[in-house]
Structures are given as C-alpha cells and as structure tokens.
Backbone as a ProteinNet text record, in pm:
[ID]
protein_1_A
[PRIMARY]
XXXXXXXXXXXXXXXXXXXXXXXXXXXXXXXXXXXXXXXXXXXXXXXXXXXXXXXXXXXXXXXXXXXXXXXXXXXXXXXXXXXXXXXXXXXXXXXXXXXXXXXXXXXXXXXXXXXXXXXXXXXXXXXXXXXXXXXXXXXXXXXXXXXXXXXXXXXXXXXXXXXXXXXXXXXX
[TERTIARY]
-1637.8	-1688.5	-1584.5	-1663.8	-1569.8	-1522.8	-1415.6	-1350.7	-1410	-1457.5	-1533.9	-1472.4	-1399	-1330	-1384	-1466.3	-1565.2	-1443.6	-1450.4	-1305.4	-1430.1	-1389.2	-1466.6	-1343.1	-1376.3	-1330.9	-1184	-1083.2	-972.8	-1059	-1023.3	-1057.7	-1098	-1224.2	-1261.3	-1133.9	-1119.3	-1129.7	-1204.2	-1350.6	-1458.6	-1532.7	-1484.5	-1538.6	-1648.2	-1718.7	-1805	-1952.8	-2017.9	-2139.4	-2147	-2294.2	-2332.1	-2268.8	-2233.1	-2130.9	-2226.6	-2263.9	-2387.8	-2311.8	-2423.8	-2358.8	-2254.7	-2199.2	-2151.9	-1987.3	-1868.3	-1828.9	-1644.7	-1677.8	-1495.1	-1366.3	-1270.6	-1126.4	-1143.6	-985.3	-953.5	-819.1	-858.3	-766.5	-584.2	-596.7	-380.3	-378.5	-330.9	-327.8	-353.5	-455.7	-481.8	-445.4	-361	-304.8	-188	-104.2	-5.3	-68.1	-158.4	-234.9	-325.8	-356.5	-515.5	-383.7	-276.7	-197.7	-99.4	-94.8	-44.8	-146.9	-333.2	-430.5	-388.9	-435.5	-465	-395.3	-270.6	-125.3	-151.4	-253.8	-256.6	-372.8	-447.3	-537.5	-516.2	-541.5	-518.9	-657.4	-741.8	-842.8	-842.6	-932.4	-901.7	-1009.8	-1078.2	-1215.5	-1204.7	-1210.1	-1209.5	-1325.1	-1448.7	-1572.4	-1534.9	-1600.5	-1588.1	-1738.9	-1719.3	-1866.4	-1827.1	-1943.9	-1837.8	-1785.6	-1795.7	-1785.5	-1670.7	-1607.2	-1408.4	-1367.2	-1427.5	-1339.2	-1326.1	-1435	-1352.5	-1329.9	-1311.9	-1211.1	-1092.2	-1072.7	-935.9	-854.5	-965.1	-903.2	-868	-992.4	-968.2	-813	-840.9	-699.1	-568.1	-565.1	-475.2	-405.6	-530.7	-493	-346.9	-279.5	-180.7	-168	-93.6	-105.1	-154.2	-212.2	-298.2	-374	-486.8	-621.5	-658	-703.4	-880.5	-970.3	-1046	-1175.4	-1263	-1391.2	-1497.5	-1591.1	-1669.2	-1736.6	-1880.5	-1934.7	-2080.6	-2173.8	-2267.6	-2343.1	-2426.3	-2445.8	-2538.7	-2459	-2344.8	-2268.3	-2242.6	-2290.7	-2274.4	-2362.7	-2314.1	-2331.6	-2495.6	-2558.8	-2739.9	-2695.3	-2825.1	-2873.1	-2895.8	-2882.8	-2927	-2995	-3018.8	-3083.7	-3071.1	-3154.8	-3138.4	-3051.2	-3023.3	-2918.7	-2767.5	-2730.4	-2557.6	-2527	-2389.9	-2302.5	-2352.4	-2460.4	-2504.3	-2429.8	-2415.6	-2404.5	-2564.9	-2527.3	-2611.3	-2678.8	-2605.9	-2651.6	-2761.1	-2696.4	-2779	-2935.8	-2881.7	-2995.2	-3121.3	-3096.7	-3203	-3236.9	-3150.4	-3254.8	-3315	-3285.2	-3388.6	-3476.7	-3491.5	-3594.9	-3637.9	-3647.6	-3613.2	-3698.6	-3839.3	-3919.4	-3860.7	-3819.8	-3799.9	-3671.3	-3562.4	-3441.6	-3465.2	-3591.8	-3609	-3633.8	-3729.5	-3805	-3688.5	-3558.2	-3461.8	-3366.2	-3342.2	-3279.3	-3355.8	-3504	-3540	-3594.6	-3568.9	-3592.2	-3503.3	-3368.2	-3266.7	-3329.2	-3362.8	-3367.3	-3519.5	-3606.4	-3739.8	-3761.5	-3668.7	-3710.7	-3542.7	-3608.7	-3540.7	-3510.1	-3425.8	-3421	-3484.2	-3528.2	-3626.2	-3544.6	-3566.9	-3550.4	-3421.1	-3410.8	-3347.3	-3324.9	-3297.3	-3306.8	-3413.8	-3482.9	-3541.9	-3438	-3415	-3380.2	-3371	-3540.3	-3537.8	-3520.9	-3543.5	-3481.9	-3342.8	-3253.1	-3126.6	-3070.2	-3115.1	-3101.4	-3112.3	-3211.9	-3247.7	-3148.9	-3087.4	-2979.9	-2847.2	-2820.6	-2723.6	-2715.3	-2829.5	-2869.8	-2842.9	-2877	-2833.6	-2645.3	-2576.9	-2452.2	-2378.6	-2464.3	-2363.8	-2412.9	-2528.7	-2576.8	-2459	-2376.3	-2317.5	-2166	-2151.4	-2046.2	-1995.8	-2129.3	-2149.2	-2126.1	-2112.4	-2106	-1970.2	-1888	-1729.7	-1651.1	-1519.3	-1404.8	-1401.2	-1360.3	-1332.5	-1162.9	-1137.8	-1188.4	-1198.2	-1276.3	-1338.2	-1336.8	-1269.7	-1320.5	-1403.9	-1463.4	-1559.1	-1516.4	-1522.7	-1483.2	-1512	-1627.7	-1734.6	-1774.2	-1869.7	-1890.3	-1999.8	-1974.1	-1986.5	-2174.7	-2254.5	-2373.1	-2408.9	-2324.8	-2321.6	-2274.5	-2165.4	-2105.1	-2197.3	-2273.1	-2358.1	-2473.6	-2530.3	-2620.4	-2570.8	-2479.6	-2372.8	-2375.2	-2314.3	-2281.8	-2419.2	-2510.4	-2656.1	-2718.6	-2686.9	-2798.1	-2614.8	-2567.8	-2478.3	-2450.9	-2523.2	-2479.8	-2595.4	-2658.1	-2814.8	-2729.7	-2653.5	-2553.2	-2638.1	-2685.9	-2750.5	-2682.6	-2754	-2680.2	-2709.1	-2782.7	-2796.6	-2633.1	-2606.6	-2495.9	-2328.7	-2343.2	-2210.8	-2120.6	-2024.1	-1920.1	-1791.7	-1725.6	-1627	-1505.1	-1403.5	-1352.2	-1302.2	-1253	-1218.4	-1064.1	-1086.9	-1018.8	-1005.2	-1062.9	-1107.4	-1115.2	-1083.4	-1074	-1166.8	-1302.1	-1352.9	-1381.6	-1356.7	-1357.6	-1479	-1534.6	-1658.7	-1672.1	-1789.6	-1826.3	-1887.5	-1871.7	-1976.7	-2063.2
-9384	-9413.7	-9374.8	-9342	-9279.9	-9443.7	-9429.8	-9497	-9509.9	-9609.8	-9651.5	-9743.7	-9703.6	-9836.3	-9853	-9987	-9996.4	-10083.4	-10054.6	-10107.5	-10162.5	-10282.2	-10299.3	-10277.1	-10248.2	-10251.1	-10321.7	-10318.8	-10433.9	-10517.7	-10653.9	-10711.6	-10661.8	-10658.5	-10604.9	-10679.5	-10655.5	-10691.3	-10796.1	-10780.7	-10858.5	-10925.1	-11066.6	-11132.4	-11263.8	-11300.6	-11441.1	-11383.4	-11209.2	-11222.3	-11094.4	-11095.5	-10983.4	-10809.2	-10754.2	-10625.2	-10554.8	-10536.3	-10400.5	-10271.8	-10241.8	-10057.8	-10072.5	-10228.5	-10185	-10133.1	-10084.3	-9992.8	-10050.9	-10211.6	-10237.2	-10182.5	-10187.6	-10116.8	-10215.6	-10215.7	-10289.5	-10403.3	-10538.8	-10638.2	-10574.6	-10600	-10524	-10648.3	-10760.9	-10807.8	-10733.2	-10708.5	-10649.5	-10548	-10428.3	-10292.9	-10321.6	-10463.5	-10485.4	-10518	-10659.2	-10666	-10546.8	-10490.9	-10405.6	-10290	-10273.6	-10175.2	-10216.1	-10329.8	-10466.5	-10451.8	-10446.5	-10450	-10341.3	-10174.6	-10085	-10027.1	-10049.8	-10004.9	-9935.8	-9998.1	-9937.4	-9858	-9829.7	-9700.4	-9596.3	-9500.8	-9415.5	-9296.7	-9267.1	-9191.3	-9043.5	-8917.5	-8792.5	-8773.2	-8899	-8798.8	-8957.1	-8953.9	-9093.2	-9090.6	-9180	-9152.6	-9295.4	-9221.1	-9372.8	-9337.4	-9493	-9485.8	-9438.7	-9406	-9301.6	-9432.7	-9547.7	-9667.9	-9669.8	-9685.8	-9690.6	-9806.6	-9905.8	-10023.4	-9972.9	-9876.8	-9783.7	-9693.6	-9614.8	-9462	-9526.8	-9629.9	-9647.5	-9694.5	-9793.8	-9864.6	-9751.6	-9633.7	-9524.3	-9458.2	-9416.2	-9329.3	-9425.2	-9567.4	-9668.3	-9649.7	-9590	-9513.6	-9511.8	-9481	-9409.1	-9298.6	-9224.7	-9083.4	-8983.7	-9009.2	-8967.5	-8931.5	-8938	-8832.2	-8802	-8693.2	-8665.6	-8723	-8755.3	-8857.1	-8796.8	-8818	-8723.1	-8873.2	-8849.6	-8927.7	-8944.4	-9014.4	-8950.2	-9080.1	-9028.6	-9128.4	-9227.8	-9154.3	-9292.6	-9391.4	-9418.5	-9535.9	-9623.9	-9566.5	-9732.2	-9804.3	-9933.3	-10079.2	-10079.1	-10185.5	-10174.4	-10233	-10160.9	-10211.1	-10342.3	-10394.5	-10621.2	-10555.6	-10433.9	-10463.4	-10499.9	-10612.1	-10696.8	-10824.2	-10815	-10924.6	-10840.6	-10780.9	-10728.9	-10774.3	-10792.1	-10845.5	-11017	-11108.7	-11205.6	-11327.1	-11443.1	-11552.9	-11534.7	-11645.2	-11677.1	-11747.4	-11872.9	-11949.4	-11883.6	-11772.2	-11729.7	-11650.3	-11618	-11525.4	-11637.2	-11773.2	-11901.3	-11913.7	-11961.7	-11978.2	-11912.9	-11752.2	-11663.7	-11623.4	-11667.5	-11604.2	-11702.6	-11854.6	-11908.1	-11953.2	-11846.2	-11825.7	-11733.5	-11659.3	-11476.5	-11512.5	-11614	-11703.2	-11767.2	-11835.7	-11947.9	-11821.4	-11727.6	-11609.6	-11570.4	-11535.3	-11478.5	-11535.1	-11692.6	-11740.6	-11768.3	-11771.4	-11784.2	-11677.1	-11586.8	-11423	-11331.9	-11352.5	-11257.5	-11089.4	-11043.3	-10873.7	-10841.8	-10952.7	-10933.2	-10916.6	-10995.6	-11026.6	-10912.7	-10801.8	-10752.6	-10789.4	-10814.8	-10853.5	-10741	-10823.9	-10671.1	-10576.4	-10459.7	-10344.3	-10326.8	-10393	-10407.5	-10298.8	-10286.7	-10196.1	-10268.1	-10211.2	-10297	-10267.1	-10366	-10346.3	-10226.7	-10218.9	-10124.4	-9958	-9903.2	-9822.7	-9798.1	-9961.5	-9926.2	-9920.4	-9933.2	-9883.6	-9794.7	-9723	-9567.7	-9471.4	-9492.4	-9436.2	-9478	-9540.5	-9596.3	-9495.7	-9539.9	-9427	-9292.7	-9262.4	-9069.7	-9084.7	-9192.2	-9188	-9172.8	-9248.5	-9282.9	-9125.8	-9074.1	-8955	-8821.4	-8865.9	-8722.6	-8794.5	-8913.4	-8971.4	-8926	-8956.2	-8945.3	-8768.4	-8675.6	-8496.1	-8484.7	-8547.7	-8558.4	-8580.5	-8519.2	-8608.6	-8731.4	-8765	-8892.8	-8879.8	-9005.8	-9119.2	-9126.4	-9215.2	-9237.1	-9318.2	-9355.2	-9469.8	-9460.2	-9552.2	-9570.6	-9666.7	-9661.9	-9783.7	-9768	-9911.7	-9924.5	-10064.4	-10133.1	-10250.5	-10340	-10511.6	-10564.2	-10524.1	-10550.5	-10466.8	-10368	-10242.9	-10112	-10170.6	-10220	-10257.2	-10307.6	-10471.6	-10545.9	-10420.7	-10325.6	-10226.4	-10125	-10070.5	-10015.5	-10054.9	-10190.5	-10244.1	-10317.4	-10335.7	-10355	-10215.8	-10096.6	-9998.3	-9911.3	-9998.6	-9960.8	-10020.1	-10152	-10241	-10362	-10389.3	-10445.8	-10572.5	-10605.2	-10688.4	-10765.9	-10866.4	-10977.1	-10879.8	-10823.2	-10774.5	-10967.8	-11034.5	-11137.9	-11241.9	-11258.6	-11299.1	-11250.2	-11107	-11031.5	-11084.6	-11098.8	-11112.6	-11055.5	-11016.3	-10929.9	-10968.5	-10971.8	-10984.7	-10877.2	-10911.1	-10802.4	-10692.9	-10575.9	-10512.4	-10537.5	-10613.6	-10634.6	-10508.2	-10471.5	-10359.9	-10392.8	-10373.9	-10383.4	-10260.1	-10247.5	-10142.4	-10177	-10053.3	-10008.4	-9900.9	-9914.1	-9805	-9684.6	-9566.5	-9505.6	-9436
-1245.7	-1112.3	-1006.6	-885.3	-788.3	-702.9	-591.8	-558.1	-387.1	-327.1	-203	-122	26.2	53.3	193.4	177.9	292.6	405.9	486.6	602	727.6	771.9	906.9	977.6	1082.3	1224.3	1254.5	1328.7	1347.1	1471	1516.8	1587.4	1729	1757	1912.9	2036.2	2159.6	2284.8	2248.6	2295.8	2306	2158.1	2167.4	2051.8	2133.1	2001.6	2021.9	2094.5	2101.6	2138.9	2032.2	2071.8	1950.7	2029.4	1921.9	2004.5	2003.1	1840	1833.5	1875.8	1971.5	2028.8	2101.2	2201.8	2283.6	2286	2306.2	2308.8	2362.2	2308.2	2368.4	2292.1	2324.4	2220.2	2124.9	2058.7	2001.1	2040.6	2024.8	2105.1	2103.6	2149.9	2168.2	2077.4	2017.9	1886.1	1768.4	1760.4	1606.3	1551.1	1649.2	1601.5	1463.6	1490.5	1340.6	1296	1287.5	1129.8	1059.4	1162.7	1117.6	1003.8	1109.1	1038.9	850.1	860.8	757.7	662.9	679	672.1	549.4	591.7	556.1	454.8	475.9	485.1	295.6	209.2	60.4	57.3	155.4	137.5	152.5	21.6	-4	-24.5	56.1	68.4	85.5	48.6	61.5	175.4	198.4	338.5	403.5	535.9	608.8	742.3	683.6	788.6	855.2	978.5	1071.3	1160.5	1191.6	1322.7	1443	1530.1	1671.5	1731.5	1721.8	1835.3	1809.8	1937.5	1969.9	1840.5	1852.3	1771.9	1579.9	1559.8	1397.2	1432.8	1517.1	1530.5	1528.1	1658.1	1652.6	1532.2	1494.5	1306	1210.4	1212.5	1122.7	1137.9	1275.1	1311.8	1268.1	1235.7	1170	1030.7	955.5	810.9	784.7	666	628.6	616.3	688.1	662.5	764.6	886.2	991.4	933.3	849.6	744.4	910.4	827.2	934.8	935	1032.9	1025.6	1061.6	1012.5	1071.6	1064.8	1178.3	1285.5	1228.9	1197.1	1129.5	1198.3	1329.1	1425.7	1308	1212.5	1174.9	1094.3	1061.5	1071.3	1212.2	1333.2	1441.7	1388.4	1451.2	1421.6	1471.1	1383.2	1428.2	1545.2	1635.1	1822.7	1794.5	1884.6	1953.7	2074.9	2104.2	2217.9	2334.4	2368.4	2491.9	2441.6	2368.3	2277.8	2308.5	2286.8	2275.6	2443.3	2345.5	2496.1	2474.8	2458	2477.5	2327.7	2354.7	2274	2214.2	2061	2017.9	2090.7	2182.4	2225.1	2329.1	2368.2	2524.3	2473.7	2343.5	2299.2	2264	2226.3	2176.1	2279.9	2413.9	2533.8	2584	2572.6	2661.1	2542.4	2458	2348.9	2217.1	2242.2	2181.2	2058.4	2060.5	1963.4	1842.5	1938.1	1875.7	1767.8	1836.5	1791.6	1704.2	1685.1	1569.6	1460.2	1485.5	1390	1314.6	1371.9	1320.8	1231.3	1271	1186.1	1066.2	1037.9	880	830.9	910.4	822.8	888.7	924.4	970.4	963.1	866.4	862.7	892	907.9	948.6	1099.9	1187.7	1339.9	1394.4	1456	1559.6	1672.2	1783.2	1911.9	1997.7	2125.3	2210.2	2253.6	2216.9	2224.5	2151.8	2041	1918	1806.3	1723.3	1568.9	1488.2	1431.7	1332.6	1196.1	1105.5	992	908.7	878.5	804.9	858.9	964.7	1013.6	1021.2	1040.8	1034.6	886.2	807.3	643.6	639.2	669.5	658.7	688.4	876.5	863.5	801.1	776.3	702.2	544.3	493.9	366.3	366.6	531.8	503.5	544.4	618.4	609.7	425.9	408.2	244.3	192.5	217.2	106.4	175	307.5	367	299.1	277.7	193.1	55.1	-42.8	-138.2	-174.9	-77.4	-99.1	-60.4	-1.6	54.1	-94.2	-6.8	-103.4	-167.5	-257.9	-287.3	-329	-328.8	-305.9	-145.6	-113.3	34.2	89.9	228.5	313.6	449.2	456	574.6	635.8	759.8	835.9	953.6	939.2	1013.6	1061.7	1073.3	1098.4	1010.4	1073.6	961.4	913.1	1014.1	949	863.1	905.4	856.6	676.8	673.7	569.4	471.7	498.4	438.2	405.5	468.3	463	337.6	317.8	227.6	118.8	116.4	-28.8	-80	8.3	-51.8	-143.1	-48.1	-112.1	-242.6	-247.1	-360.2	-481.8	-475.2	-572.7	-529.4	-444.6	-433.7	-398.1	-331.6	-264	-175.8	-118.8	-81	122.9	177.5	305	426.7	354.2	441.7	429.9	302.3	249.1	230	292.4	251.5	419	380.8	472.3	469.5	591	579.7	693.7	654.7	817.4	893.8	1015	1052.4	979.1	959.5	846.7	734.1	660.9	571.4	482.7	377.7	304.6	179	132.6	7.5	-56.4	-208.2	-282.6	-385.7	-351.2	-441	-541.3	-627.3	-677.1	-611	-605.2	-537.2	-592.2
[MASK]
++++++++++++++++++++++++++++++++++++++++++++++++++++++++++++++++++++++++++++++++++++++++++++++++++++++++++++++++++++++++++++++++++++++++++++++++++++++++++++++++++++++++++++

C-alpha cells in the first residue's frame, strides 16, 4: 500500500464560526507549532486546497516541495452560514438548524454545498491524487479530510476529527 498524509490546515486567524470558503491567513501563533507539527513528513507530490490557510500550511513542509493547488480540495460552502456562529446560524434558521443537527450531511445551509456534491468533488481530487507521486500529502481541511478518509477506508465522515495540523496517515 501506498503512503497518504492527510494534513488539515494550521490554525486560521479566524476561529469559532463556520470558515467554509472564506479566505483568512493563518494565526501568527501557529507558524511554530504547525512547523513542530509537520516537521516528519516526508512526501514526493504535496496537494493543497487553493484557500490561504493550506497553501500557507503546505508551503510549511520540510524541504520547500512543490505544491500543486487542486480547486476541488476547498473546504465545502456554509453558504449563508460562513463567517456565522453556530449559535447565529440556530437563530436565523432555526428549523433548517434543528434539520442539521440530526442528519448533519443531509441538510445544506442556504446557498450552501450539498453533501453529496461535495464528495463528488472531493472524489475527482483523490482520483488526480491517486495518478501523482507517492508517497503523498494533502493538506486541506477538516471536511475535505472526513470526505477523504470516508471514500478511502468508509470512515464514519460524521465522526472523524482532526485538529488543526494534525497529520493522519493512510492507505491510498
């Protein structure tokens, strides 16, 4: 089996609402750990999502690799949700809010991702993965990730957790 090292993101700027697409650095904190983090990956192809908070993690690597950018690793859309608290998202939607917490990958936020679309692309990321170098890292976010190690190993994507830089190794 080939060697898969799924990396989220180092800690945003902007924490505590849903990020999704939106587009902050990474906190001036997290450049030593994220770098502490990485510091044993050893990859021959390094994909990242275009969103600043994994380029910059990518470009963190050992070694400066090259990274090549591949759009359908960003993080699934929130929609009219990103940028917002949970909390803010229950009061302005607080049907749509209940829908989501007992079927998370069923209820999109408005003008949201739906789930299964964001699998889909996710699927053609891993298949432009899966034709690259190995061994390989991606480093991306925590959705993208849970999406990943589901369609790699049938991984519960409601249940997977990651932290930030977080380094997990897979089969690919």
């Amino acid at each position: 089996m080939a060697d898969l090292y799924l990396i989220r993101h180092a800690e945003p700027a902007l924490r505590g609402v849903f990020l999704g697409q939106l587009d902050p650095p990474l906190a001036a904190t997290a450049i030593a750990p994220a770098c502490r983090a990485l510091a044993g990956v050893r990859a021959a192809a390094v994909y990242s999502s275009p969103l600043r908070r994994a380029r910059d993690t990518a470009a963190l690597l050992p070694g400066n690799p090259a990274v090549t950018v591949i759009e359908d690793l960003k993080e699934i859309g929130y929609g009219a949700w990103e940028g917002k608290t949970w909390r803010e998202a229950e009061r302005g939607w607080p049907e749509l809010a209940r829908r989501k917490q007992t079927g998370w990958l069923d209820v999109a936020p408005p003008e949201g991702e739906p789930w299964t679309d964001f699998l889909g692309r996710v699927a053609r990321a891993l298949a432009v993965v899966r034709r690259g170098a190995l061994p390989a890292a991606v480093v991306a976010h925590q959705a993208v990730n849970a999406a990943l190690a589901h369609l790699l190993s049938g991984r519960d994507p409601v249940s997977f957790e990651q932290q930030y830089c977080e380094v997990i190794h897979c089969d690919l």
